[in-house]
N, C-alpha and C positions, 0 to 999 in steps of 0.2 A: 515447489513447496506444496504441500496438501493444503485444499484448496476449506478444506474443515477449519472453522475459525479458531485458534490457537489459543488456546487460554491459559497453559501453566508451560513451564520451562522446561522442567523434570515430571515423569510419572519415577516412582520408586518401586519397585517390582522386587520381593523381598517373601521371605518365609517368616511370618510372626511369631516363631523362633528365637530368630535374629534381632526384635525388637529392642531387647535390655543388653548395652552394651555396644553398640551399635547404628545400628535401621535410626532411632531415634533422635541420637543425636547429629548421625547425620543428615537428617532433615531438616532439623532446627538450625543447623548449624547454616544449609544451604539458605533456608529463608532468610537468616540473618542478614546473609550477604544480597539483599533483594531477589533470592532467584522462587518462582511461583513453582510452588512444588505440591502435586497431588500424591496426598501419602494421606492413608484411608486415615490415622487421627485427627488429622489438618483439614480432611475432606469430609467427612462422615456425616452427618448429621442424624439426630433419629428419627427413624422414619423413612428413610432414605433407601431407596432397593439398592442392594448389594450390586447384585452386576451390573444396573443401568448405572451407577454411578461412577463404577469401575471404566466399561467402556467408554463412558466420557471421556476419563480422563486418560483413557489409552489412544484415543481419536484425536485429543485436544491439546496433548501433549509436544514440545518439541523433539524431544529426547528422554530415553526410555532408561533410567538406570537399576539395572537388573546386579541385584546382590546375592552370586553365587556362592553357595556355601553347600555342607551336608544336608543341613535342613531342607534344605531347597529345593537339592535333589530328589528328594524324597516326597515332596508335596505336589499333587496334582493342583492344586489351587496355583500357586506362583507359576507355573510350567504353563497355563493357561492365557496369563497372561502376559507370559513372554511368548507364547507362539502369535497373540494379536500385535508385539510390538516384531515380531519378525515378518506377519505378514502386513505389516505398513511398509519395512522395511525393502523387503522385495520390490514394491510399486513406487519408488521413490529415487532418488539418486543421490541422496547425500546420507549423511550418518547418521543415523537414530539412536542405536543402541549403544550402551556405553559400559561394560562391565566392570564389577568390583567382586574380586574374591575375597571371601572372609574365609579365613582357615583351612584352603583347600588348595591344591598348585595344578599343575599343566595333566600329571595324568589324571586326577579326579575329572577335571573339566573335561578331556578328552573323553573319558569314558562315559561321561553324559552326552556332550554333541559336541563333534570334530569341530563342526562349522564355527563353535562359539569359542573353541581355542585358540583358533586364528586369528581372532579377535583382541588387538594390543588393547588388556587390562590392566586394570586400577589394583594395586594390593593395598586390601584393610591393615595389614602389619605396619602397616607407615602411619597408620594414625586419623583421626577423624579428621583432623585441621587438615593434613595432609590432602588426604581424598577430597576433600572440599576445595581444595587451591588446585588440583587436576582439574576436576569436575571446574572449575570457573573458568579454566584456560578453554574450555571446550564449547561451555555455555555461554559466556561474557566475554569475547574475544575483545585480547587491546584494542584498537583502534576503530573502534565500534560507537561511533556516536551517538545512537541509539542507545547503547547500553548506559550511555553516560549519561544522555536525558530521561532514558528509564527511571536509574537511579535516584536522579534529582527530585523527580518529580513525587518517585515514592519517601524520598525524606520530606519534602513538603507536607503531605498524605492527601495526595491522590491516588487510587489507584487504576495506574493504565493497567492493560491488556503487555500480553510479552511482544517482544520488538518484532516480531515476524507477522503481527496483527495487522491488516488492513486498516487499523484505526489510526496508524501512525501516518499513513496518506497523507489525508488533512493537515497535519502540521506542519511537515515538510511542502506541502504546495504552501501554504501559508508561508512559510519562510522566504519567499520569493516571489508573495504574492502584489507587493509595492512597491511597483512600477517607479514610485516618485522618492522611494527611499535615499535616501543623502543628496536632495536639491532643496529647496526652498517652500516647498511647498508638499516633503515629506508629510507632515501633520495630516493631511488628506488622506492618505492614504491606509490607514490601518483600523477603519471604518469606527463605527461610536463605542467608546469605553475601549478603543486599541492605544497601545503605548509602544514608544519605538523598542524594537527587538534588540539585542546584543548583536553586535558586528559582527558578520561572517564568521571572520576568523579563517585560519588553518590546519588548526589541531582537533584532534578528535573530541579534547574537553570542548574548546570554545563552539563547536557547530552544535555540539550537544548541549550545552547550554542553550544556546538560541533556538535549537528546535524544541528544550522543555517550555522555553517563555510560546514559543507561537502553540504548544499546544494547551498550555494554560491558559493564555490568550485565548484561544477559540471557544473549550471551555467557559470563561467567565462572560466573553460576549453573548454566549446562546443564556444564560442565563438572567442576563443584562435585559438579553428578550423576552425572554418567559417572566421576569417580575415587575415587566414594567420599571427598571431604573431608571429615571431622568432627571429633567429640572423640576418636575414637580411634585417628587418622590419627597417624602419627609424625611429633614434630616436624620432622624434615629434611625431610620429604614436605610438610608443611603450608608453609613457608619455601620450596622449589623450586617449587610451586603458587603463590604470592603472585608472585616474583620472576620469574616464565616469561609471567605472564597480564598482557599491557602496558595501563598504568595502577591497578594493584590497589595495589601497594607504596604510591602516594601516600595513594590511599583509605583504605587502613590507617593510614598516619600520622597522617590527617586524624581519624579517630574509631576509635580504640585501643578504646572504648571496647565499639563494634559487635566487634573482632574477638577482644576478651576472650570474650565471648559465644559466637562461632561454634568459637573455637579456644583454650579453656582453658588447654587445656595449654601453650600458650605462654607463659602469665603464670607458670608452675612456675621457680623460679632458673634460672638457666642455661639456657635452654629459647626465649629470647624473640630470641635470633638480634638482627636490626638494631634489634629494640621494649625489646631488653632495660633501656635507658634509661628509657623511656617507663614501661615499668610498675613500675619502681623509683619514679619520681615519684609513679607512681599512689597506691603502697600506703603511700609517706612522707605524703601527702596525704589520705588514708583515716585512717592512724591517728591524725591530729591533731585529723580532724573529728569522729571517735568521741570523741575523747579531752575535746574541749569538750562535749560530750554527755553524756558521764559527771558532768563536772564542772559539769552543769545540771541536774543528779538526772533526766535522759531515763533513760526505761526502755527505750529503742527497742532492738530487735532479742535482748531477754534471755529471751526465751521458747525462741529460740533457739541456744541457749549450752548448752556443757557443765554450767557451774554455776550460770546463773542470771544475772548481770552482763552487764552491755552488751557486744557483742562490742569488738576490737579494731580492725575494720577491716569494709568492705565483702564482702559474699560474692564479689563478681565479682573480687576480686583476695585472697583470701584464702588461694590457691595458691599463695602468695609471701611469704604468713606464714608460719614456723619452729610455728607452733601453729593453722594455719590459724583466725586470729581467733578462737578459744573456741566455734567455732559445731561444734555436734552433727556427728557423720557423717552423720547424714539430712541437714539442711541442706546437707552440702558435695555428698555427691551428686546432690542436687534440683536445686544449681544449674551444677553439671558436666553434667546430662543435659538438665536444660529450661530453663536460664538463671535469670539473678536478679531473682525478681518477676514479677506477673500481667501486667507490658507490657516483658517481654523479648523481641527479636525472636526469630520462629520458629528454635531452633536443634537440636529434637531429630532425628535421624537413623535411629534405629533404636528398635524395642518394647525396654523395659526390659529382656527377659528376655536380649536381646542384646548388650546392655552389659555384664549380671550376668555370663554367657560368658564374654565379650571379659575382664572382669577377672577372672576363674577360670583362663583360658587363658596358655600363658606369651607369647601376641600381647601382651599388655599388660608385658611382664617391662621396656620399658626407663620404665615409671613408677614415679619412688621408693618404696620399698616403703614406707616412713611412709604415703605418701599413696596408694598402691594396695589397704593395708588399711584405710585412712581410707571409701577408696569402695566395696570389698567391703562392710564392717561398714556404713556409709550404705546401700548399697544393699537390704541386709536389714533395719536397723533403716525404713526407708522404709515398704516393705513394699505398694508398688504393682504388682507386677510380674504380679502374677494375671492370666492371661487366663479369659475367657468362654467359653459358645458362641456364636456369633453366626450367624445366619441363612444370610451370605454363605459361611462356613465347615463344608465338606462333609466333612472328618477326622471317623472315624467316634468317635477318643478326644476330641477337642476338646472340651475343660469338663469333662473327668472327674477331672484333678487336683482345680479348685475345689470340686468337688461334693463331693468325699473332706473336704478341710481345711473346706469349711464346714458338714460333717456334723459337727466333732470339735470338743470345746470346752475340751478338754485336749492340748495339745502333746503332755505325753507319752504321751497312748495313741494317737496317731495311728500308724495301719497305712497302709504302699504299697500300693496294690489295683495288680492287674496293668496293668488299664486307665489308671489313674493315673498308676503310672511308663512306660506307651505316651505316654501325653500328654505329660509333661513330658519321655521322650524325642526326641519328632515336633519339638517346640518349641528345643529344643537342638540339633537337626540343624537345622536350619534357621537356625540362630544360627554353626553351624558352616560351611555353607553361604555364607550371605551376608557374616560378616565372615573366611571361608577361616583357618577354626582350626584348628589341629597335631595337638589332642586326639581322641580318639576321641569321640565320644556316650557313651560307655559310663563313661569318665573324665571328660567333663566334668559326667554325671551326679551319679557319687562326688562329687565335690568338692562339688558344687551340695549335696547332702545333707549333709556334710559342714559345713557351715558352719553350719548351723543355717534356713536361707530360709524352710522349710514351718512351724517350729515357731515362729517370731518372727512369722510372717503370723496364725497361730491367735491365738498371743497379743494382737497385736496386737488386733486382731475380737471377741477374749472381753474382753476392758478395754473395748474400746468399747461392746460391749452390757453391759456393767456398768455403768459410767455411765450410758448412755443410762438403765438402766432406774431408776438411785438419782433419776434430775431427773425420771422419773414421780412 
């Protein structure tokens, strides 16, 4: 394969002549059928140099359909560039050139070039639909599942590159890129904002379909990157991101369950935009299944509960409960930041202390305050957010907060060392930084202290080495 990145399917190599009756509609006709066709009114732009455009598309072309006719014969222009698609031809080993006579037979074309008589052509007498249904068997072979996910993708409206692009790589490794696909623990595996693929399969539609979703898929992840989508993305934003990125909305529909996960806050009342049905069912269907659990003396899920009794519902929709299901503010924030359960798909975003920020900050002011001191109060009673030092990290304060709170085994006589409050300010600018907070450093400081975070982390650490040391 020429090693020139391939951009159109067809170049059309033609006398403008031929265009009325014709050249024209045979190009329309091929685009119809998705094939990328460089034909100078399709291509042209003004402004645009003639032959640097031309050669483009002679270079970038898969296949070269040259429309012999009198005209044609006669023009040095088209003759020009059928000898660039003959000399691709020569340095190549598959078929490039594809001819169509219009109005002329074997000895006119002979008596232009032998070579191109040899040549098993297309006759225009059969008709443009015709020529177009050759021309496909050529360019869009059956069992080409590429050509299937091409197609799909271009009805959706994106537009890929033609199937012999290096750009198709990526989605086909992607289609085999999870390892944990059809176990239990799939969910993990199709990284944040991934949805499970369509099945194998063994026909040329079904691989093709699943190679359009992993390349939609990869698509909408990289973009997932570049806007910052997560949990603490504003629901209009998250809703205008679904609806804008073509084929996500269905996705969504299809497993509500994946985009509980990535986008919480949707499942909050009011919040859930077109799903808002959907997760209405969810959490009527939640609280029935608790509810015959309770009524089975199950203990499930009571460890993690305000009082002790089975919760009400599911963590993953318990955003949507008036009491968020009886489950603790650590639990709701655990599963607001890193999903519900050890085989929740990847959906954390940011280091805790980022989140902690973001909900200190008034960025977070349009989440119901019930549930935004639900997840402050989680996110301290949690009490993960500690960073280390770690090797790769060259701040000269890095780990001087931990060092302080884990010298102290009483909350309240914990003293800020200067170095301490440098750390946990270097860390909060950088929280300020990344999710572009209003607040100073200095105020989202205060509040950070303010809340109690430093003295609930000691605590937390002094119980635990008390215990640990009673089960000595």
């Amino acid at each position: 394969m020429d090693a020139t990145r391939m951009l159109y399917d067809v170049f059309v190599c033609h006398a403008s002549e031929d265009k009325d009756g014709f050249v024209r509609d045979l190009a329309r006709e091929l685009s119809t059928n998705n094939v990328a066709v460089w034909y100078d009114e399709f291509s042209l732009k003004p402004g645009d140099s003639l032959r640097e455009s031309i050669d483009s598309g002679l270079s970038q072309s898969r296949f070269g359909v040259v429309v012999l006719s009198a005209a044609f014969f006669q023009k040095s222009w088209p003759q020009w560039e059928l000898n660039g698609l003959v000399q691709r031809q020569t340095s190549s080993d598959t078929r490039l050139i594809i001819p169509v006579w219009l109005n002329v037979d074997d000895r006119d074309v002979r008596a232009f070039s032998p070579s191109l008589a040899d040549v098993y052509a297309i006759h225009a007498r059969q008709g443009v639909s015709s020529v177009v249904g050759r021309l496909l068997a050529v360019i869009k072979p059956q069992g080409s599942s590429l050509v299937v996910a091409r197609d799909r993708l271009l009805e959706l409206g994106y537009s890929p590159p033609v199937v012999t692009d290096d750009w198709w790589h990526r989605a086909i490794e992607y289609c085999g890129s999870n390892p944990m696909e059809g176990t239990f623990q799939e969910a993990m595996g199709w990284g944040r904002w991934g949805f499970p693929l369509p099945p194998p399969g063994t026909s040329a539609s079904e691989r093709g379909f699943r190679i359009a979703r992993a390349a939609m898929q990869v698509q909408w992840q990289a973009q997932v990157e570049d806007q910052r989508i997560s949990q603490v993305t504003h629901p209009d934003n998250v809703h205008e991101f679904i609806a804008s990125t073509p084929g996500l909305m269905e996705i969504c529909f299809d497993h509500p369950q994946y985009l509980a996960c990535y986008a919480p806050q949707l499942t909050i009342p009011g919040f859930g935009g077109p799903f808002e049905s959907i997760f209405d069912m969810a959490l009527e269907a939640s609280r029935e299944d608790y509810s015959s659990r309770r009524a089975d003396g199950s203990r499930y899920g009571s460890s993690l509960t305000t009082d002790g009794s089975v919760p009400t519902c599911d963590e993953l929709i318990a955003l949507r409960d008036p009491e968020f299901g009886h489950f603790e503010p650590g639990a709701i924030a655990c599963c607001f930041v890193t999903g519900p359960g050890m085989n929740s798909p990847p959906v954390q975003a940011y280091e805790h202390i980022e989140y902690i920020a973001w909900l200190l900050s008034e960025s977070s002011s349009w989440v119901p305050a019930p549930l935004r001191e639900c997840l402050t109060t989680g996110m301290r009673d949690w009490a993960v957010w500690v960073w280390h030092r770690l090797w790769s990290e060259s701040g000269q304060h890095v780990g001087a907060l931990f060092s302080a709170m884990a010298d102290c085994s009483d909350p309240r006589r914990f003293k800020m060392s200067r170095t301490a409050s440098a750390d946990l300010r270097d860390h909060l600018g950088r929280a300020k930084s990344s999710l572009r907070l209003p607040e100073s450093v200095t105020e989202l400081a205060r509040r950070f202290r303010s809340r109690g975070f430093i003295e609930a982390w000691i605590l937390k650490q002094s119980t635990v080495s008390h215990k640990e040391g009673r089960s000595e």
